[in-house]
C-alpha positions in Angstrom: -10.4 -21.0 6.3 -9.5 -17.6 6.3 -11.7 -14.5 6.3 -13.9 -13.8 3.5 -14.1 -10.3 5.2 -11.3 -7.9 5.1 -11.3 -4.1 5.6 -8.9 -2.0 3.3 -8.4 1.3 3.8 -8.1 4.6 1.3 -7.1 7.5 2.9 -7.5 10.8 0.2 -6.2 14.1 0.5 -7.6 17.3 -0.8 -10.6 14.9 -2.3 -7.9 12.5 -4.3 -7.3 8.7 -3.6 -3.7 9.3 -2.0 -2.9 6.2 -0.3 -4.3 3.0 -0.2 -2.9 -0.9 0.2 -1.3 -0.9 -2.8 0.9 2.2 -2.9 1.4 0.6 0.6 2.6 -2.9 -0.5 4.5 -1.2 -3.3 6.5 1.2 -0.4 6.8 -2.6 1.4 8.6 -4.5 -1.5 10.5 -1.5 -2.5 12.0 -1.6 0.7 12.1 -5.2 0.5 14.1 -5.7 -2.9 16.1 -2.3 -2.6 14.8 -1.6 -6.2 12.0 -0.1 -8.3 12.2 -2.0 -11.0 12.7 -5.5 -8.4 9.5 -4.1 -6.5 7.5 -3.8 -9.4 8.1 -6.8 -11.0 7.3 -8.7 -7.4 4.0 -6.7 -8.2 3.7 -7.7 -11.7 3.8 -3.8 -13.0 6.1 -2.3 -15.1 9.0 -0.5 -14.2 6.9 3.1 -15.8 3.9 2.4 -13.8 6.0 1.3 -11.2 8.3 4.6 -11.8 4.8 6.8 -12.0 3.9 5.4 -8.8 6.6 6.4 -6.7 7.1 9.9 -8.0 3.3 10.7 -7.3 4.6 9.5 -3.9 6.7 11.4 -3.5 5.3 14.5 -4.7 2.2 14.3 -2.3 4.2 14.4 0.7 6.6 17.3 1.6 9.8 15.6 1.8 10.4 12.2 -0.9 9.1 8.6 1.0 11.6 6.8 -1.6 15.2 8.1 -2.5 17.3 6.0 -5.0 21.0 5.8 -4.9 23.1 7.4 -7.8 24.7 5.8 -10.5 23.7 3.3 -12.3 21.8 0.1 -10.9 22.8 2.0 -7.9 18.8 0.7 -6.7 16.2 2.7 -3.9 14.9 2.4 -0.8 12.4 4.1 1.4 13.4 8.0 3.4 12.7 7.5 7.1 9.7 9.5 5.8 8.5 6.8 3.7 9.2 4.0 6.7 7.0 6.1 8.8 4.3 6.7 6.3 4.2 2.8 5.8 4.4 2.1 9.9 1.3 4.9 10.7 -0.7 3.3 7.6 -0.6 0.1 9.1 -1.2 1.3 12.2 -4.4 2.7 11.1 -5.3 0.2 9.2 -4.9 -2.5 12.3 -6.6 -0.1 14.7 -9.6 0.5 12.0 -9.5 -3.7 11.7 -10.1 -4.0 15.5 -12.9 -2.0 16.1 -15.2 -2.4 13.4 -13.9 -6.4 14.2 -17.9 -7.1 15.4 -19.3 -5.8 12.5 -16.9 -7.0 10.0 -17.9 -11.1 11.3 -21.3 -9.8 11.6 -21.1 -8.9 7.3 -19.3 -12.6 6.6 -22.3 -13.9 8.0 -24.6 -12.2 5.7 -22.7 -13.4 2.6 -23.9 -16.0 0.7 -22.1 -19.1 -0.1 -19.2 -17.8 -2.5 -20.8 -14.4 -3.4 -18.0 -12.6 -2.1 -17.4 -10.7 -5.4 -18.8 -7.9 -6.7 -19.5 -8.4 -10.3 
């Protein structure tokens, strides 16, 4: 059975939600699939949220994390930018995992049956 406890991590700049697992997963697929449209879809988003996404992306960092090729259906795929944003996320977010590990089990215990949702 797996974990009923998971940490997920939000990291904000200047007091906005900047990055989080989604955006993550998003950067992930659309490295994946070579495509925004192909990345979205895996995600079940449309190709403007999808779109709307990746330029907020890529305007909160200094240089673009996702370039696309030109011409059409000429596709995308992450800046060495983007592939280090994605690596230092997970990083973080598999150090963050490991030490709070004792108090992460320690919460699954305190669940009750099946209430792990919020309503």
């Amino acid at each position: 059975m797996p974990d009923r406890v998971r940490l997920t991590l939000r990291l904000d700049a200047d007091g906005k939600a900047a990055l989080g697992h989604g955006k993550i997963r998003l950067l992930e697929m659309l490295a994946e699939t070579g495509s925004i449209s192909a990345a979205g879809r895996a995600m079940g988003m449309s190709y403007r949220r999808t779109w709307l996404l990746v330029d907020s992306l890529n305007q909160l960092f200094k240089a673009p994390l996702v370039a696309t090729r030109p011409g059409g259906g000429g596709g995308a795929f992450l800046t060495e930018e983007g592939e280090t944003v994605v690596r230092l996320y997970r990083e973080i977010e598999q150090e963050a995992a490991q030490a709070s590990a004792q108090n992460l089990a320690r919460i699954e215990q305190l669940l009750a049956p099946g209430q792990a949702e919020c309503p």
